[in-house]
N, C-alpha and C positions, 0 to 999 in steps of 0.2 A: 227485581234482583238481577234477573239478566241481563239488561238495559242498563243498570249500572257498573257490571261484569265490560260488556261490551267497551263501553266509555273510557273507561280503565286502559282496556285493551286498545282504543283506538288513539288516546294519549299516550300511555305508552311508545307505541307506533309512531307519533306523530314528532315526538323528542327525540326516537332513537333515528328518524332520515333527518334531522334536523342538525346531531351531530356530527349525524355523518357529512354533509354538506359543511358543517364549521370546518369542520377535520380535512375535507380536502381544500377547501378556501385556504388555510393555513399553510397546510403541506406546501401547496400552489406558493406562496408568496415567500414561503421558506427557500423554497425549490428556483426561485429567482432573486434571490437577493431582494426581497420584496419589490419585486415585478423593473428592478431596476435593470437587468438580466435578460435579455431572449433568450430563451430555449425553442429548440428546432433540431427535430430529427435528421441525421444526414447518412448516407447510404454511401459504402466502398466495395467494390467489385475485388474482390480476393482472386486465388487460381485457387480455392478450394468455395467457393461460392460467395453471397453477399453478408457484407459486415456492416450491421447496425450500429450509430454511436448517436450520441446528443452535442449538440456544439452549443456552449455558452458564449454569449453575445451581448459586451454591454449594449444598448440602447445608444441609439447617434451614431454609432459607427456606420462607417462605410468606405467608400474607397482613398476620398479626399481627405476624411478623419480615422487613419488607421488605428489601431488597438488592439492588445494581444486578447486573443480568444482561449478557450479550450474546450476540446475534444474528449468525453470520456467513451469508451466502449465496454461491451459487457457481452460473453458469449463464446461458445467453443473455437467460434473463428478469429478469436483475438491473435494477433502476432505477435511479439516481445515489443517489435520496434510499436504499434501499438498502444502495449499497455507504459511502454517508456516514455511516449512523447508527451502526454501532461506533466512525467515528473521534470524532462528534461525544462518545459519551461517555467514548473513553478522553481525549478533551481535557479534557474537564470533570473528570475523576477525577485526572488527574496535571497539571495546571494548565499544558498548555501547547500549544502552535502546532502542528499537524498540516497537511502538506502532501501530500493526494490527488489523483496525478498519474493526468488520465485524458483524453476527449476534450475536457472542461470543466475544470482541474485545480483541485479545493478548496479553501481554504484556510481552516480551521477554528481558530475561536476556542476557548478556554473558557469561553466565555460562550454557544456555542453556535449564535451566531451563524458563518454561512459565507460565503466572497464565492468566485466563482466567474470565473476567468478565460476572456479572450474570443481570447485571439491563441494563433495556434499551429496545428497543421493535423495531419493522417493520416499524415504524411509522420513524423513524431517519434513515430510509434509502434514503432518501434526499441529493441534492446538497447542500453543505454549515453549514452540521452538523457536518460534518468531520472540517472545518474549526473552528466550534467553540470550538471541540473538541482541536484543539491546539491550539484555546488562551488561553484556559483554562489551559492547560498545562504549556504555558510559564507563564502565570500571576501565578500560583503558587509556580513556580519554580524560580520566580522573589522575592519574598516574605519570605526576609532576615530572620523574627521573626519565620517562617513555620518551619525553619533548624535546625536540631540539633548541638549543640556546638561542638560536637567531630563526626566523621564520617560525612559518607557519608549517606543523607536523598533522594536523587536523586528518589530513585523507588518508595520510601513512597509516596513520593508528587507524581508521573506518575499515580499510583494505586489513589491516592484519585482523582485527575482529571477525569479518566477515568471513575469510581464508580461517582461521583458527573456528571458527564456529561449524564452518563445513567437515574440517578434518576432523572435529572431535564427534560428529554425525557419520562419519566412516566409520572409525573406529568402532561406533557401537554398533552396526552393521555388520561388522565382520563379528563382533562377541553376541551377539542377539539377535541378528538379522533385519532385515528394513521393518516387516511387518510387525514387530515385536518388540523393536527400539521403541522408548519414550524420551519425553522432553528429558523428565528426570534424570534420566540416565547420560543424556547431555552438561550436566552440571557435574555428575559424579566421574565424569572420562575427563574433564576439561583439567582437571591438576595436573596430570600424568603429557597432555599434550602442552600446556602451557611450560612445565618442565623441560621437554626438550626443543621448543622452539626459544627459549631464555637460553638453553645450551649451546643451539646453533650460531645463535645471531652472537 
């Protein structure tokens, strides 16, 4: 009876390092564009100490046969310019508007060019403000009469989103205070700022 307890016990055992080994073979091949990808840890000397990142690297590159890379990082020592420059080139690579929601939120051209928003506070460092932040986006970019006749108004309208999202995260800072504002309350302050910025303009 114990010997077949055991057995039990050592199969058991023997599936469960078995998945785990599937599970990281996977990840691994995930984790490279199945293995089409190098990955390779690379190291940045900061003035506040060393910054860890991974640099993805298609395969055959090299000097002769150039090819855009990226860098991610991860870690207290992150800088803005940093956590910017993957978006800055996946803008430039897929042609379009990236919006990097952070204590400064980005807002990254393809051209490369960045503008960096100034309203907004610690308080909207919450789950679900980032969310509101992109209804906000899409409902304005939905919003036929916002566009101009000729050109393209794409970044106008991302830039007022983003500015109209922070000021409506002021306001409930000043009525609730940073630690006690909610997303919620971001959706319920937005009629009253959306009101007078329709009045401004």
């Amino acid at each position: 009876m114990k010997v077949g307890k055991k057995s039990k016990t050592l199969a058991a055992l023997a599936v469960g390092l078995a998945l785990i080994v599937l599970g990281s073979v996977l990840a691994q091949a995930f984790h490279t564009s199945f293995y089409s990808v190098k990955v390779s840890r690379v190291y940045f000397d900061t003035e506040s100490g060393t910054l860890s990142g991974l640099l993805y690297m298609p395969k055959g590159v090299d000097a002769s046969n150039p090819h855009p890379a990226l860098v991610t990082t991860h870690g207290y020592l992150n800088s803005a310019e940093m956590q910017d420059a993957p978006a800055i080139e996946m803008s430039r690579q897929y042609n379009i508007i990236i919006v990097l929601k952070g204590h400064y939120t980005a807002i990254v051209r393809p051209t490369g060019r960045v503008y960096f928003n100034t309203t907004g506070n610690p308080g909207m460092a919450k789950g679900g403000s980032g969310d509101v932040l992109a209804g906000m986006t899409a409902a304005l970019l939905g919003q036929k009469h916002l566009r101009r006749e000729s050109g393209d108004s794409t970044l106008e309208l991302v830039q007022a989103a983003v500015c109209l999202h922070g000021l409506t995260g002021d306001q409930c800072a000043r009525k609730f205070g940073e630690y006690a504002m909610l997303p919620t309350d971001l959706i319920e302050a937005l009629p009253e700022i959306l009101r007078e910025w329709t009045e401004e303009s």
